[in-house]
LOPATOR-635343 format. One record per residue (C-alpha): x, y, z. Coordinates in nm, 3 decimals. Layout:
N
<r px="X" py="Y" pz="Z"/>
...
END
This chain:
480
<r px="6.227" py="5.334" pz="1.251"/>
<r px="6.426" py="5.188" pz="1.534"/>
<r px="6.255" py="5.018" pz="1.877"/>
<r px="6.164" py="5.354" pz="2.080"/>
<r px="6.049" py="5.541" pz="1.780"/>
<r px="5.777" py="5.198" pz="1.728"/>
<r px="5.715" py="5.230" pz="2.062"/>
<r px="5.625" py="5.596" pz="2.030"/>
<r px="5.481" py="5.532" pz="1.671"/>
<r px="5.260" py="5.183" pz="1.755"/>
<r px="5.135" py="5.398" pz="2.060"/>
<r px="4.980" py="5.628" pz="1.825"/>
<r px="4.883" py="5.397" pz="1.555"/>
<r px="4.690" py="5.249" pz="1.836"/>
<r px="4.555" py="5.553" pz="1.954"/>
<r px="4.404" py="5.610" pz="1.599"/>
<r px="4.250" py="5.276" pz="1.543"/>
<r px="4.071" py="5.286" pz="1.885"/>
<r px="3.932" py="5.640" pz="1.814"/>
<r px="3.836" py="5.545" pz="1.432"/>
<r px="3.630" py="5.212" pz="1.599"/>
<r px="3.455" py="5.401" pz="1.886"/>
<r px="3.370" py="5.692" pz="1.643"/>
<r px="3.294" py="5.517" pz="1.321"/>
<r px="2.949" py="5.582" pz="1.343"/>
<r px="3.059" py="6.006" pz="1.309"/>
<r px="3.205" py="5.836" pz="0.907"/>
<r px="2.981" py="5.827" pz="0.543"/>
<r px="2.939" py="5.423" pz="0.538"/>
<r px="3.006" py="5.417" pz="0.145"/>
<r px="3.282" py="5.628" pz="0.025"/>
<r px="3.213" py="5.903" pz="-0.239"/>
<r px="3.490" py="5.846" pz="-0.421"/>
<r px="3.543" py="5.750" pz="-0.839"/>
<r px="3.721" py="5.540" pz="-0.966"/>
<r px="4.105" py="5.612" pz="-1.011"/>
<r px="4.094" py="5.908" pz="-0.694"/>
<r px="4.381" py="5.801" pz="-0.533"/>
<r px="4.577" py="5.818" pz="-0.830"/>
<r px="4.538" py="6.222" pz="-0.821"/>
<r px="4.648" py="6.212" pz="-0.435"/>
<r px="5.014" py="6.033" pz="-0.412"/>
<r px="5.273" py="6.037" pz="-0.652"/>
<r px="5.296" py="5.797" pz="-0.958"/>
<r px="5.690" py="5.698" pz="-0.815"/>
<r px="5.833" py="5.611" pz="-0.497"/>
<r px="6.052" py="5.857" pz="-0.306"/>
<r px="6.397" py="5.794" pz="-0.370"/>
<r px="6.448" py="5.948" pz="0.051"/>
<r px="6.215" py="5.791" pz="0.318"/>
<r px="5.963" py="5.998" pz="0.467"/>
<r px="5.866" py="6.162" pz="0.778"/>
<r px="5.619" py="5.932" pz="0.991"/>
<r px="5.433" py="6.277" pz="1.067"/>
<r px="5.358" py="6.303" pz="0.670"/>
<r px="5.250" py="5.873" pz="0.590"/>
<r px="5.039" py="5.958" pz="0.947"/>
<r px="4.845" py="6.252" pz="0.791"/>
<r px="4.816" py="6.042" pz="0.457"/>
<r px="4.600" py="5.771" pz="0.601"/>
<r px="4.289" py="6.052" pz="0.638"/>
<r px="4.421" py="6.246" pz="0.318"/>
<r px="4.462" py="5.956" pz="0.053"/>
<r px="4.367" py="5.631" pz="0.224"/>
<r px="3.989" py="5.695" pz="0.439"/>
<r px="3.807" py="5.873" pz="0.167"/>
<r px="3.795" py="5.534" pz="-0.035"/>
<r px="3.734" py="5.343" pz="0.252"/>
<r px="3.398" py="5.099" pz="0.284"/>
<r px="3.370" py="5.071" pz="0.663"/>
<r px="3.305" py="4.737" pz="0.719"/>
<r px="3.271" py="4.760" pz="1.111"/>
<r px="2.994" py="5.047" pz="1.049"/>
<r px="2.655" py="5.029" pz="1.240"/>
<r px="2.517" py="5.129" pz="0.926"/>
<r px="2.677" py="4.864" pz="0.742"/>
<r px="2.424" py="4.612" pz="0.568"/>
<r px="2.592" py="4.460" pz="0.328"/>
<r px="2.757" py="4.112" pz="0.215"/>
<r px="2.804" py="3.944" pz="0.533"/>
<r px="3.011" py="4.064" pz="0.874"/>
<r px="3.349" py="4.100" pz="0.877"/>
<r px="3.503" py="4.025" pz="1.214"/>
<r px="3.667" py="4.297" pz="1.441"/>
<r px="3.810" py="4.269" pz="1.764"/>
<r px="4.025" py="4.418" pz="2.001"/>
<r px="4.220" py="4.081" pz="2.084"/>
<r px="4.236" py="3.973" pz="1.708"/>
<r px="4.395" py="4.276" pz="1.648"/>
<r px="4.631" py="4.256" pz="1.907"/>
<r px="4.712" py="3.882" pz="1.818"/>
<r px="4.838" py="4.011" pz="1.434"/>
<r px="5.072" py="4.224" pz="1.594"/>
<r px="5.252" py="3.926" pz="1.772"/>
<r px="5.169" py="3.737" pz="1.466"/>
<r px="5.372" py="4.007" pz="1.251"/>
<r px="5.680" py="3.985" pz="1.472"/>
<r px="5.701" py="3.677" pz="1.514"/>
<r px="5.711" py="3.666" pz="1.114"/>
<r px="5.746" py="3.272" pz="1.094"/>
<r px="5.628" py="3.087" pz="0.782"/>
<r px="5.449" py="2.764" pz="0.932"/>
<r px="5.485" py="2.531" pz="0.645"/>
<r px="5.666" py="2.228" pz="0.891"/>
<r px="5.613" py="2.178" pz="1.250"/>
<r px="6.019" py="2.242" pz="1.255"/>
<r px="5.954" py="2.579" pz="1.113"/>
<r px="5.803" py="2.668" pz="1.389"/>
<r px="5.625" py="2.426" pz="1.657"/>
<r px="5.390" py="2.678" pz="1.820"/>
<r px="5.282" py="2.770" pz="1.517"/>
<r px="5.175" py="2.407" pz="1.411"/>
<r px="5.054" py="2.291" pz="1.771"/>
<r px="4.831" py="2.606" pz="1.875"/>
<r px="4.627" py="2.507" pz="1.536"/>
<r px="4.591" py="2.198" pz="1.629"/>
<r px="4.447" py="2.292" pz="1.973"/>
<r px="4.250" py="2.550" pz="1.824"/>
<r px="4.080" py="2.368" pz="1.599"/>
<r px="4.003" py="2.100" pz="1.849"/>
<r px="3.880" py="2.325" pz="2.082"/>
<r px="3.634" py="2.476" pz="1.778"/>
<r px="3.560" py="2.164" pz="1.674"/>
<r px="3.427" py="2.018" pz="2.024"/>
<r px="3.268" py="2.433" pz="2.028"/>
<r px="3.045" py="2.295" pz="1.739"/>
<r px="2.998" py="1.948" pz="1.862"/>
<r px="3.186" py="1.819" pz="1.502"/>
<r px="3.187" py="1.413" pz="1.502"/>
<r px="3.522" py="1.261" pz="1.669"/>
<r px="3.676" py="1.223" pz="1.349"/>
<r px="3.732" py="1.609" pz="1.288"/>
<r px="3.958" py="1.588" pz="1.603"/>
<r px="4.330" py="1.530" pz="1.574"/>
<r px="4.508" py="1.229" pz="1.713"/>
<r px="4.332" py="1.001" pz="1.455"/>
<r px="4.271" py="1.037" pz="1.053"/>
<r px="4.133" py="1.341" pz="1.117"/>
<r px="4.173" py="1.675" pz="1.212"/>
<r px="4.144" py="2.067" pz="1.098"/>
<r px="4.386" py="2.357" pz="0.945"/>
<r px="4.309" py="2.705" pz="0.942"/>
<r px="4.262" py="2.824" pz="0.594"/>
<r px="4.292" py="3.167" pz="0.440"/>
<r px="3.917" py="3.188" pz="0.335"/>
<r px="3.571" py="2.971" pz="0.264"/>
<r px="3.676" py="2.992" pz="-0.112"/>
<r px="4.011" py="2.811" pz="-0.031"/>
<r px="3.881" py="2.549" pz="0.191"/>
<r px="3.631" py="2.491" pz="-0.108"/>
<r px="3.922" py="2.417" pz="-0.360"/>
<r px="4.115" py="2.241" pz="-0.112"/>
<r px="3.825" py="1.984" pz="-0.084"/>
<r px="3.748" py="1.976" pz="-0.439"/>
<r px="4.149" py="1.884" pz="-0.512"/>
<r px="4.149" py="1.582" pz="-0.279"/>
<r px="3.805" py="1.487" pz="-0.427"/>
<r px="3.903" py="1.479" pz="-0.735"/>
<r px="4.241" py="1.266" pz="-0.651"/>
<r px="4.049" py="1.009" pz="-0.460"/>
<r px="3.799" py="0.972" pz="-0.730"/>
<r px="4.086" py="0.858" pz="-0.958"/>
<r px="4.240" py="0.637" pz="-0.690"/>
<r px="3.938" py="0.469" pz="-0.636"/>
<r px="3.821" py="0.434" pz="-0.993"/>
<r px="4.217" py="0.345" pz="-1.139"/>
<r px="4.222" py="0.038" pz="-0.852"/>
<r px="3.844" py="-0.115" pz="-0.975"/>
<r px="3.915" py="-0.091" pz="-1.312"/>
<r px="4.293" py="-0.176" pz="-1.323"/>
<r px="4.261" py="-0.189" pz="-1.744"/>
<r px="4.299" py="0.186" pz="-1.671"/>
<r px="4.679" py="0.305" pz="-1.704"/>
<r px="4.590" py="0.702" pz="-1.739"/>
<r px="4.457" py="0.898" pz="-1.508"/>
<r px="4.376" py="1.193" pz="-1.720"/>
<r px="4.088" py="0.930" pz="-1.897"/>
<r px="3.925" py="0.918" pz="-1.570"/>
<r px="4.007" py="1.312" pz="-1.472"/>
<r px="3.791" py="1.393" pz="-1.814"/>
<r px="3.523" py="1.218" pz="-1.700"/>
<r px="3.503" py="1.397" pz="-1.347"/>
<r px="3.177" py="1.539" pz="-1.212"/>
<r px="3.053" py="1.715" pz="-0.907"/>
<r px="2.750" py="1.909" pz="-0.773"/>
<r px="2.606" py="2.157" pz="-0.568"/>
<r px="2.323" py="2.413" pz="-0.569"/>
<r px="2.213" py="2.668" pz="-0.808"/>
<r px="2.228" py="2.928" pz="-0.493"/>
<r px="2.595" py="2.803" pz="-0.431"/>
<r px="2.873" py="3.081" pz="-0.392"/>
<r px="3.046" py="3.127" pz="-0.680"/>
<r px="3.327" py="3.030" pz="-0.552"/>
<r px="3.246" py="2.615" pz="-0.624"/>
<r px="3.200" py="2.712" pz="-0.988"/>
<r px="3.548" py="2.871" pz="-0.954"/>
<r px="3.721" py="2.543" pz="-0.791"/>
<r px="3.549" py="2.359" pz="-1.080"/>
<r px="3.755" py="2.576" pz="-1.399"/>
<r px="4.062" py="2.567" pz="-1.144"/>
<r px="4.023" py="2.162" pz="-1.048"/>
<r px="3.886" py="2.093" pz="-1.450"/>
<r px="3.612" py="1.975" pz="-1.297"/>
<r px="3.265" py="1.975" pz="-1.437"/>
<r px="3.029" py="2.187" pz="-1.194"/>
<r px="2.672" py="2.107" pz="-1.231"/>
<r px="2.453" py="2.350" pz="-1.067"/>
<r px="2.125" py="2.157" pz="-0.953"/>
<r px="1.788" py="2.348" pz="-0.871"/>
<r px="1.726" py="2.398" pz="-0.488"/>
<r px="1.336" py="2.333" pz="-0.353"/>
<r px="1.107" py="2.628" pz="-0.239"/>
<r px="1.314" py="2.698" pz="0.085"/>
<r px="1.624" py="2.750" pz="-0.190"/>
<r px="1.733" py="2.433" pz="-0.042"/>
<r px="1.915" py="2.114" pz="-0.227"/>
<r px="1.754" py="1.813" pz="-0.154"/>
<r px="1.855" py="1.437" pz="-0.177"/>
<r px="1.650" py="1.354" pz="-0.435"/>
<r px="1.727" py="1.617" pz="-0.685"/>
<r px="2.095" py="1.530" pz="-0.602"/>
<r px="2.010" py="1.119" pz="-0.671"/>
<r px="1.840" py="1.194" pz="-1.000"/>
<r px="2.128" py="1.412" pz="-1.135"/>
<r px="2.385" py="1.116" pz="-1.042"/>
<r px="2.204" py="0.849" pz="-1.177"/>
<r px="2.164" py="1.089" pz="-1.510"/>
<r px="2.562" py="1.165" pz="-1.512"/>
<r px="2.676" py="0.772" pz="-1.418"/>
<r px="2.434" py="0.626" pz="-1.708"/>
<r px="2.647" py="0.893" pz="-1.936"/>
<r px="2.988" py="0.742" pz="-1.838"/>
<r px="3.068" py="1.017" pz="-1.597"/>
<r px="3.233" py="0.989" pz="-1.250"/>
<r px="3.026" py="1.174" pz="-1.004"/>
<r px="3.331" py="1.284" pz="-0.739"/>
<r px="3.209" py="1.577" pz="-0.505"/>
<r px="2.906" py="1.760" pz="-0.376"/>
<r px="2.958" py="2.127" pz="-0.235"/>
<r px="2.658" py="2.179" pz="0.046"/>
<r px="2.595" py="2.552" pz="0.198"/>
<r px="2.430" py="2.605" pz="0.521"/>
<r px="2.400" py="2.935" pz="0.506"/>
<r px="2.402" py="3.055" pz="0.133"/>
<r px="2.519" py="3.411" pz="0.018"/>
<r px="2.182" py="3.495" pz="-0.150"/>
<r px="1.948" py="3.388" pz="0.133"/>
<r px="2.120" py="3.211" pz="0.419"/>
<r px="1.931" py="2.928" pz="0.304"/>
<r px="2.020" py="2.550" pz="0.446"/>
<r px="2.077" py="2.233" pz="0.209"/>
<r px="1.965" py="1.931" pz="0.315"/>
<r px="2.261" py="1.729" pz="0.438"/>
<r px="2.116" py="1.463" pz="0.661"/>
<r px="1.970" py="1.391" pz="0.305"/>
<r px="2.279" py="1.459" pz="0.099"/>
<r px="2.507" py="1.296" pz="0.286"/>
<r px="2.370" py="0.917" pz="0.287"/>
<r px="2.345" py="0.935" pz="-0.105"/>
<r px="2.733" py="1.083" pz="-0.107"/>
<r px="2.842" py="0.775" pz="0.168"/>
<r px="2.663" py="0.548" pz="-0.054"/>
<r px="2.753" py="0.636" pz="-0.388"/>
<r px="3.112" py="0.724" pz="-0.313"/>
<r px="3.118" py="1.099" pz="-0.320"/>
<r px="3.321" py="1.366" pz="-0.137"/>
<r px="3.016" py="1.544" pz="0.081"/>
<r px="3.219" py="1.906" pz="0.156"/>
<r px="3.013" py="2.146" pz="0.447"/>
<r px="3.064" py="2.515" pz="0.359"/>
<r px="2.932" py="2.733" pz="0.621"/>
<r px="3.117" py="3.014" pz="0.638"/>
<r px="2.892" py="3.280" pz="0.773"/>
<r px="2.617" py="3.061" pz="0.940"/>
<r px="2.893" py="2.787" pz="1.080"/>
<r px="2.992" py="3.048" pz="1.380"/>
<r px="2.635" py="3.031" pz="1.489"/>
<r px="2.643" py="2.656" pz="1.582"/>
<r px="2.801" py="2.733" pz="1.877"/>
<r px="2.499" py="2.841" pz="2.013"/>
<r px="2.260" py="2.499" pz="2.120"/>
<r px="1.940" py="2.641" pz="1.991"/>
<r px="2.140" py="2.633" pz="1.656"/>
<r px="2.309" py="2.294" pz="1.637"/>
<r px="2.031" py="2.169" pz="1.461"/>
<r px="2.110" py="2.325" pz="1.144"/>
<r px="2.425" py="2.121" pz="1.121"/>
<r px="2.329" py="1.810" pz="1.192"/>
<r px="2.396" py="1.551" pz="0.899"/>
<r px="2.805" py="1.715" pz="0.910"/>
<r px="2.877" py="1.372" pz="1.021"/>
<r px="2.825" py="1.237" pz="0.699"/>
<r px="3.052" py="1.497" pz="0.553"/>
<r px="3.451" py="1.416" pz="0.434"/>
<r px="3.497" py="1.808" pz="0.511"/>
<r px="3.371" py="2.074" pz="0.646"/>
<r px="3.430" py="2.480" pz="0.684"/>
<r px="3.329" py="2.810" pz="0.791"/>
<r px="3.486" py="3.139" pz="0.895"/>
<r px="3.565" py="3.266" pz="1.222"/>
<r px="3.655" py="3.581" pz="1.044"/>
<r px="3.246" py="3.648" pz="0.970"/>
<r px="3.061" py="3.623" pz="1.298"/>
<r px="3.287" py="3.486" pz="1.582"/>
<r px="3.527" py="3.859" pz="1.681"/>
<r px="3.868" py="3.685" pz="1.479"/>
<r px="3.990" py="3.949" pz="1.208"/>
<r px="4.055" py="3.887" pz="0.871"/>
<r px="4.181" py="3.600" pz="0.745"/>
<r px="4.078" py="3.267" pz="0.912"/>
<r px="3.860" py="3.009" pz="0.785"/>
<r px="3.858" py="2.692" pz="0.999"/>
<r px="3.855" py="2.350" pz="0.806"/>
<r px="3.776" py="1.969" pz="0.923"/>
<r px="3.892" py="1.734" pz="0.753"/>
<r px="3.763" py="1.349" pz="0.834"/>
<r px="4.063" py="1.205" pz="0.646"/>
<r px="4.356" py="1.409" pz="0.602"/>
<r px="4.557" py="1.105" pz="0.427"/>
<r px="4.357" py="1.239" pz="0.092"/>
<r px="4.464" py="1.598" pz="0.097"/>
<r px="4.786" py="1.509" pz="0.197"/>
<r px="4.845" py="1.279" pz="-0.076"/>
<r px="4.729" py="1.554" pz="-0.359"/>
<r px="4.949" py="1.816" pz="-0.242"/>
<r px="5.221" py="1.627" pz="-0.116"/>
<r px="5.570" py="1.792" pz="-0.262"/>
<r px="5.870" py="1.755" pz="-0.058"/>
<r px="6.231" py="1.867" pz="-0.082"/>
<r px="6.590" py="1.798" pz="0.079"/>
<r px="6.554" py="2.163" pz="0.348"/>
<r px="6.212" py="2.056" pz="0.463"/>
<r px="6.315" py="1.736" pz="0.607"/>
<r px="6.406" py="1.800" pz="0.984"/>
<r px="6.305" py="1.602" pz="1.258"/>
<r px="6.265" py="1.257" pz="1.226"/>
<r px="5.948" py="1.063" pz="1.181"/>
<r px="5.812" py="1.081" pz="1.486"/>
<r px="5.730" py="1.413" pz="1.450"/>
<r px="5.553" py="1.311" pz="1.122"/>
<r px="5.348" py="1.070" pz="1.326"/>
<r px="5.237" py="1.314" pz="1.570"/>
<r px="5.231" py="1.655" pz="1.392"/>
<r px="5.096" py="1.753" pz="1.081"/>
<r px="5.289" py="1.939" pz="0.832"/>
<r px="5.009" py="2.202" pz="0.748"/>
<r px="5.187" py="2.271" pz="0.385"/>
<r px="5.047" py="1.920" pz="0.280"/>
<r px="4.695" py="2.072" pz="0.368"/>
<r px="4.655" py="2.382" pz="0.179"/>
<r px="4.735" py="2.550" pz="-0.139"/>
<r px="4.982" py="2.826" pz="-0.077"/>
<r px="5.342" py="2.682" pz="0.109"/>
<r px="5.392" py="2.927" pz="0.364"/>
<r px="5.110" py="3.040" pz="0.616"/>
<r px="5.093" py="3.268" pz="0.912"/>
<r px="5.039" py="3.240" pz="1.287"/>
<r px="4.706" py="3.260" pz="1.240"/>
<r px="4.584" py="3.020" pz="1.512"/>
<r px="4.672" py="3.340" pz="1.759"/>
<r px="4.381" py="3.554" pz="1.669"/>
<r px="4.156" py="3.226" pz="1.780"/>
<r px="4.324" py="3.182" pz="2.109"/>
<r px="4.382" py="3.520" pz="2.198"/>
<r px="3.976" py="3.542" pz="2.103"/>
<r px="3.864" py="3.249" pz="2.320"/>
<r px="4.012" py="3.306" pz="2.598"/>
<r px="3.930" py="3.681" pz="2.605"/>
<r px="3.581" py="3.663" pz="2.551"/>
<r px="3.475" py="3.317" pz="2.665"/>
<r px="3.235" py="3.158" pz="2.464"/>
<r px="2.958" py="3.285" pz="2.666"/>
<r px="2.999" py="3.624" pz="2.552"/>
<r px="3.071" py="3.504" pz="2.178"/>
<r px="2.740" py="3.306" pz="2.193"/>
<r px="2.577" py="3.656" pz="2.322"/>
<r px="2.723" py="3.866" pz="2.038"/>
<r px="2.547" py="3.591" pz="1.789"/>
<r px="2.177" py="3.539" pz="1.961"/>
<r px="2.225" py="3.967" pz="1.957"/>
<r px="2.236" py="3.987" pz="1.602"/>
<r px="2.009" py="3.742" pz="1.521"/>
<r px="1.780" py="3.950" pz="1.734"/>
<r px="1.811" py="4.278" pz="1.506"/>
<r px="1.771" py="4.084" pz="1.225"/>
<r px="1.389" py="3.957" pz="1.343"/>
<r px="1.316" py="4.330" pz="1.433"/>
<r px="1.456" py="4.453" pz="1.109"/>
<r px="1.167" py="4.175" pz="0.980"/>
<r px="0.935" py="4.309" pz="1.221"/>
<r px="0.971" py="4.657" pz="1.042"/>
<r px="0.908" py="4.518" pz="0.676"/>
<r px="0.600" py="4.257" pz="0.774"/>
<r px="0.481" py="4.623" pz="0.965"/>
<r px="0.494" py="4.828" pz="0.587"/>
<r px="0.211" py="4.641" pz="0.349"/>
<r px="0.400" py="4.756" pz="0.052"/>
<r px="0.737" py="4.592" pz="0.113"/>
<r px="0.764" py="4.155" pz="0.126"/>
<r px="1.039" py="3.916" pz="0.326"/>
<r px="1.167" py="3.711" pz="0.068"/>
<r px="1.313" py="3.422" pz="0.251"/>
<r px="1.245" py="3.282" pz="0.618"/>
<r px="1.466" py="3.442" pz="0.825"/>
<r px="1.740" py="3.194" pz="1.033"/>
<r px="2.018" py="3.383" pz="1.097"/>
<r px="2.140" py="3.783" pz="1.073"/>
<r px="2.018" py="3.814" pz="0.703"/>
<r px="1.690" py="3.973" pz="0.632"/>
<r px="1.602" py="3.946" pz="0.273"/>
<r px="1.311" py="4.181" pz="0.160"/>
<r px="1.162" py="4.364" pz="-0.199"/>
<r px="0.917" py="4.595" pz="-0.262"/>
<r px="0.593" py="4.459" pz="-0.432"/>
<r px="0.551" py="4.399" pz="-0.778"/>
<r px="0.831" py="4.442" pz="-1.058"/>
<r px="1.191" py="4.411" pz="-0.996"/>
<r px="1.287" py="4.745" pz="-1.169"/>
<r px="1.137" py="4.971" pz="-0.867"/>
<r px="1.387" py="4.768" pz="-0.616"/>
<r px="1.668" py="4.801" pz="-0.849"/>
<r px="1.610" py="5.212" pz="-0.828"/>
<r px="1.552" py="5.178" pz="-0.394"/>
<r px="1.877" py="4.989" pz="-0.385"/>
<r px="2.044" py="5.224" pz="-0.598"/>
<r px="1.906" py="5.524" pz="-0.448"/>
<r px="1.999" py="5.350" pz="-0.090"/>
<r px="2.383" py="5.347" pz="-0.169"/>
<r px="2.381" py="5.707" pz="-0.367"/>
<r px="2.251" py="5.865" pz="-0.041"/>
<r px="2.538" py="5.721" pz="0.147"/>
<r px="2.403" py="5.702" pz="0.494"/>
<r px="2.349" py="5.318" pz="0.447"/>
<r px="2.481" py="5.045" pz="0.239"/>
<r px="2.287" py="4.738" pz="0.150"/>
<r px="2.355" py="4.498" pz="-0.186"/>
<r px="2.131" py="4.301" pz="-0.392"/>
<r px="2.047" py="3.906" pz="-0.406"/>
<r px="1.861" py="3.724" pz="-0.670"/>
<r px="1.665" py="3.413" pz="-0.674"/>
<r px="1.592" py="3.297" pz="-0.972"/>
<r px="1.447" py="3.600" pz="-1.190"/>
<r px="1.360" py="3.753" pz="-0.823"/>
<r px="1.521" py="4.055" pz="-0.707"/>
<r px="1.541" py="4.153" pz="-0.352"/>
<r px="1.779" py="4.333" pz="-0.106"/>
<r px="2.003" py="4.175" pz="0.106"/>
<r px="1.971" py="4.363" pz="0.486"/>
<r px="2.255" py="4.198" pz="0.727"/>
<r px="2.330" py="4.260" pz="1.055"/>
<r px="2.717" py="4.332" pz="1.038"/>
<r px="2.853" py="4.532" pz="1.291"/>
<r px="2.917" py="4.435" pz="1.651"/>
<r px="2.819" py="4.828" pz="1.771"/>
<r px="2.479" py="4.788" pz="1.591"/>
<r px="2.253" py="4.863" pz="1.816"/>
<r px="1.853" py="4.894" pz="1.794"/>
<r px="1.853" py="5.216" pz="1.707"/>
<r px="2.061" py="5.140" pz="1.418"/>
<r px="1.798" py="4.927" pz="1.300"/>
<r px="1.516" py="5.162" pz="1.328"/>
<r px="1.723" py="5.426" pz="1.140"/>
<r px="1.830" py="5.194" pz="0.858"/>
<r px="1.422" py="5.121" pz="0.822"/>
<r px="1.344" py="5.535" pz="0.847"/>
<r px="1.621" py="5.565" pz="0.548"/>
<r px="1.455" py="5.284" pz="0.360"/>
<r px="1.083" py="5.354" pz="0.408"/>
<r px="1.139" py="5.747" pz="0.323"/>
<r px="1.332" py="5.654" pz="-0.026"/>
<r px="1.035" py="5.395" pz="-0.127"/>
<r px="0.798" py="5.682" pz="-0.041"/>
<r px="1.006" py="5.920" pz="-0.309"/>
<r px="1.014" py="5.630" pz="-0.575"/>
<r px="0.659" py="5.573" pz="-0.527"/>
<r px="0.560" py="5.928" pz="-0.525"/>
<r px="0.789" py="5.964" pz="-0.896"/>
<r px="0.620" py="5.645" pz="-1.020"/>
<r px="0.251" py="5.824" pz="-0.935"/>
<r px="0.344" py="6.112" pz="-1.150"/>
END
């Protein structure tokens, strides 16, 4: 493929995705597909002669949509959102030709300086503490996910806590003696992606009980570390969620984070579906305590129009992150220190080396819609969400399982788990829908989330027809 056929080509490739966005709504939500299909549809070898665009162009409705979950469906309720936009979009395409690998500023200085813009101007978008900004200790890097950001603060954590504990007790001449001793915290509705940094970091996770709003407060947190420190352990990191992937529920930070400042503990933020919504005023409140925090996260990529992948993450003292990962070699040393006084070099900050231009999809976002219309497109959403609510308070023999804050409406049918297991499963069988499941504790419920930016009202009263009229059949079967 030279230049005029990808002009030709990326013309039509264009042409598709707009027509499969503005008609996505005409598409099965959950694909009826088993496992291994696409197996039986392409060969098991690749051709030895390329191909004919015209053929790989029919493929992608042949082999490639019929196992497709359409994220960016109206009718799509479950997990969280997954951003879409037009100017995201068209930001990976320069992004994919420019093709640099970020690692230095040297590399390539856009790429480092737009993220360091960016995340300044989404830190000042959230009202984050001064220290998040760049030009001091501070500053933020755009990571690949919530997950990473999550290990990434859990690392540095853990380095510090040796640091710290190595220089007060100088008798100490192995680090791996105070590594074994290692402990950090977070709530038993945490994603399970802190329990993951914890068997990647050989850290011990402890999982501590959240209160009746599935929240984790101070206390709880104060009792386990007193507990652990009379033991002999190091207490190093707590992971708090605003926001949590069961519920959206919100831990206590402007409680948390005092103990963690006082006790020396790494306080890390993840808030990477409720975090976009702090942009709004009305929401702000919900982060307040972040100043207490040593780092803090959440994805653009959910709620705020910038496509898959970009998680933004503060750091208040990059010096510690820097110092865990830092690996140099003789070709990464250009420029002289200067720049290494003024620019970061975002390979220090992370865990893979190279990294992509991501910092486009934010700008080309930002300035396109304006944070007006970004702020609209949340308070929207939120919206459905309290009518989808409005709907379940409405039928007596359905329950809301958890306040609702944000675009998650969490509801059950009345009595035993088993008959919501069978609605949920009926639900995604029937196909014109697609919801998953949360737990708390030995609770079952639904999970109902507003995803889709074309989601519309109507949407909502459909997905509530679809749900009412399959509890009616299980009820009826149950009565026989």
């Amino acid at each position: 493929m030279d230049g005029a056929e990808f002009r030709r080509r990326g013309k039509e490739m264009i042409d598709y995705v707009a027509d499969y966005l503005e008609n996505i709504q005409e598409r099965r939500v959950f694909p009826t597909v088993e496992p291994g299909y696409l197996h039986q549809l392409i060969p098991d070898h690749a051709p030895e002669e390329g191909e004919k665009w015209d053929d790989l162009f029919k493929d992608i409705e042949r082999v490639i949509m019929p196992g497709v979950t359409h994220w960016n469906h109206p009718q799509f309720h479950a997990y969280f959102p997954s951003a879409n936009s037009y100017p995201a979009m068209c930001a990976d395409i320069l992004c994919d030709a420019i093709g640099c690998l970020g690692f230095t500023w040297a590399s390539s200085p856009a790429c480092t300086e737009l993220e360091v813009v960016m995340m300044d101007w989404l830190a000042k978008l959230l009202n984050l503490p001064e220290q998040f900004l760049s030009g001091g200790k501070g500053g933020g890097v755009i990571q690949g996910t919530a997950s990473e950001a999550t290990f990434v603060a859990l690392l540095a954590a853990r380095q510090k806590a040796i640091q710290d504990y190595r220089h007060n007790h100088p008798e100490i001449k192995n680090g791996e003696e105070v590594a074994d001793k290692l402990v950090a915290y977070c709530s038993d509705n945490s994603h399970v992606s802190v329990e993951r940094a914890g068997l990647l970091g050989r850290v011990k996770i402890v999982q501590l009980p959240a209160d009746d709003k599935q929240s984790l407060r101070g206390d709880t947190l104060q009792e386990a570390i007193n507990k652990d420190k009379s033991m002999g352990l190091i207490p190093c990191f707590v992971c708090a969620t605003l926001g949590t992937t069961s519920s959206c529920a919100f831990d206590n930070i402007k409680e948390l984070g005092p103990i963690c400042e006082k006790e020396g503990i790494w306080m890390h933020v993840d808030a990477a579906y409720a975090g976009s919504a702090f942009i709004c005023p009305e929401y702000r409140y919900l982060l307040d305590g972040v100043e207490h925090a040593m780092s803090f996260d959440f994805n653009p990529h959910k709620w705020l129009m910038v496509n898959f992948d970009c998680s933004a993450m503060w750091l208040k003292d990059s010096s510690y992150v820097v110092d865990a990962f830092n690996v140099d070699a003789a070709f990464l040393k250009t420029g002289g220190n200067d720049i290494k006084k003024t620019m970061p070099d975002f390979r220090h900050w992370q865990i893979p080396f190279g990294r992509r231009f991501r910092s486009l999809k934010l700008w080309f976002v930002l300035r396109l819609y304006g944070v007006r219309a970004l702020q609209d497109i949340i308070r929207k959403q939120i919206a459905l969400a309290h009518e989808f609510e409005g709907l379940v308070v409405k039928d007596g023999r359905f329950e809301i399982v958890a306040e609702v804050i944000m675009g998650l409406v969490c509801f059950r049918m009345k009595g035993p788990n088993e008959p919501n297991e069978k609605l949920l499963e009926l639900i995604n069988k029937n196909g014109r829908i697609h919801l998953v499941p949360g737990k708390i504790k030995s609770t079952y419920f639904i999970r109902f989330a507003v995803c889709a930016k074309s989601t519309e009202s109507k949407d909502i009263a459909y997905a509530w027809s679809v749900i009412a009229e399959l509890a009616t059949r299980i009820i009826s079967e149950n009565k026989r």
